[in-house]
C-alpha positions as CSV (number, residue, x, y, z in Angstrom):
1,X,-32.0,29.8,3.9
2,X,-31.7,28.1,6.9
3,X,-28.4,26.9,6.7
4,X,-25.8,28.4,5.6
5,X,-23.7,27.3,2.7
6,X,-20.8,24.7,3.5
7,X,-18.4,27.1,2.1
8,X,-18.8,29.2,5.3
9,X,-18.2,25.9,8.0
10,X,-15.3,25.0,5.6
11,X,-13.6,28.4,5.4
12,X,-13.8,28.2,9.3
13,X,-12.2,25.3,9.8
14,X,-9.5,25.4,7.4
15,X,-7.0,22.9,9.3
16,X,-7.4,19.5,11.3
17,X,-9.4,21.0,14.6
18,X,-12.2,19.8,16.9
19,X,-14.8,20.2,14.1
20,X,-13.2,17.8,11.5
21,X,-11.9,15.6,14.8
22,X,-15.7,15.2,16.0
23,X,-17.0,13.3,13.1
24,X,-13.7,10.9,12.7
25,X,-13.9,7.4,13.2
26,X,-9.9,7.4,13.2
27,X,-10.1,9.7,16.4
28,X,-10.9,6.4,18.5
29,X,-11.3,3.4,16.4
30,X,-12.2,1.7,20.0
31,X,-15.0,3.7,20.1
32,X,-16.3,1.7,17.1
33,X,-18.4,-1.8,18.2
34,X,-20.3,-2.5,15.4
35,X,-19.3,-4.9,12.9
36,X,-18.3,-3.1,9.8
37,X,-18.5,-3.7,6.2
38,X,-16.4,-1.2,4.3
39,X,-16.8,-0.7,0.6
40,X,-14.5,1.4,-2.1
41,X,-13.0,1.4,-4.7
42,X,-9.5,1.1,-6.1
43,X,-10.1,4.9,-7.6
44,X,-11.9,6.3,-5.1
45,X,-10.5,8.8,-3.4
46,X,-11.4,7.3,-0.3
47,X,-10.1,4.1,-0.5
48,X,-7.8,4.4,2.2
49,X,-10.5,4.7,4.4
50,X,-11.7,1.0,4.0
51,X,-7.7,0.0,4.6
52,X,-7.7,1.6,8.1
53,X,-10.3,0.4,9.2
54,X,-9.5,-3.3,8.1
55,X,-6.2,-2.4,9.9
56,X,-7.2,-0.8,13.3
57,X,-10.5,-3.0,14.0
58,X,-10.9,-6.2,15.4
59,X,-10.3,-8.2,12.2
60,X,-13.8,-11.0,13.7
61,X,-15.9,-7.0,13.9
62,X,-15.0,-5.9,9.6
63,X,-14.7,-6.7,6.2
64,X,-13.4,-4.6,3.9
65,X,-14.3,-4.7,0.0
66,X,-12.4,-2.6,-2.8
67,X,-13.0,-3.0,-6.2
68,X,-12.3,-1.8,-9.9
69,X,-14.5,1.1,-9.3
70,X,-14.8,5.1,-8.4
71,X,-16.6,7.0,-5.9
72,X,-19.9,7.5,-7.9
73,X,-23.1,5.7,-8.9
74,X,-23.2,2.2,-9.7
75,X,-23.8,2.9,-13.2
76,X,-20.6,5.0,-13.6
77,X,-18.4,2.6,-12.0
């Protein structure tokens, strides 16, 4: 009751705007100084993810892994 469903926030903020911008790393990959280990899958739908970031970090700061898998549990895969 105390928050209100994610229909409403996505309804809101239908296009690319300061909401969606806020919690992207790909706003300002420099921002990012932790070393990274990215993990996906080859049909995940986010496997693109784990290719920018191997491409716009210092390659000595990630490590990207992408396997024969999707984006569920491990027993799904």
């Amino acid at each position: 009751e105390a928050v209100d469903p994610f229909i409403h926030t996505w309804l809101d903020h239908q296009t690319r705007d300061d909401y969606w911008k806020h919690g992207s790393v790909c706003e300002d990959y420099p921002a990012i100084q932790a070393n990274v280990l990215a993990v996906g899958g080859w049909h995940d739908p986010y496997r693109d993810t784990v290719l920018r970031l191997v491409e716009h970090l210092d390659p000595a700061k990630v490590r990207g892994l992408i396997g024969p898998w999707s984006h569920q549990y491990p027993d799904r895969g």
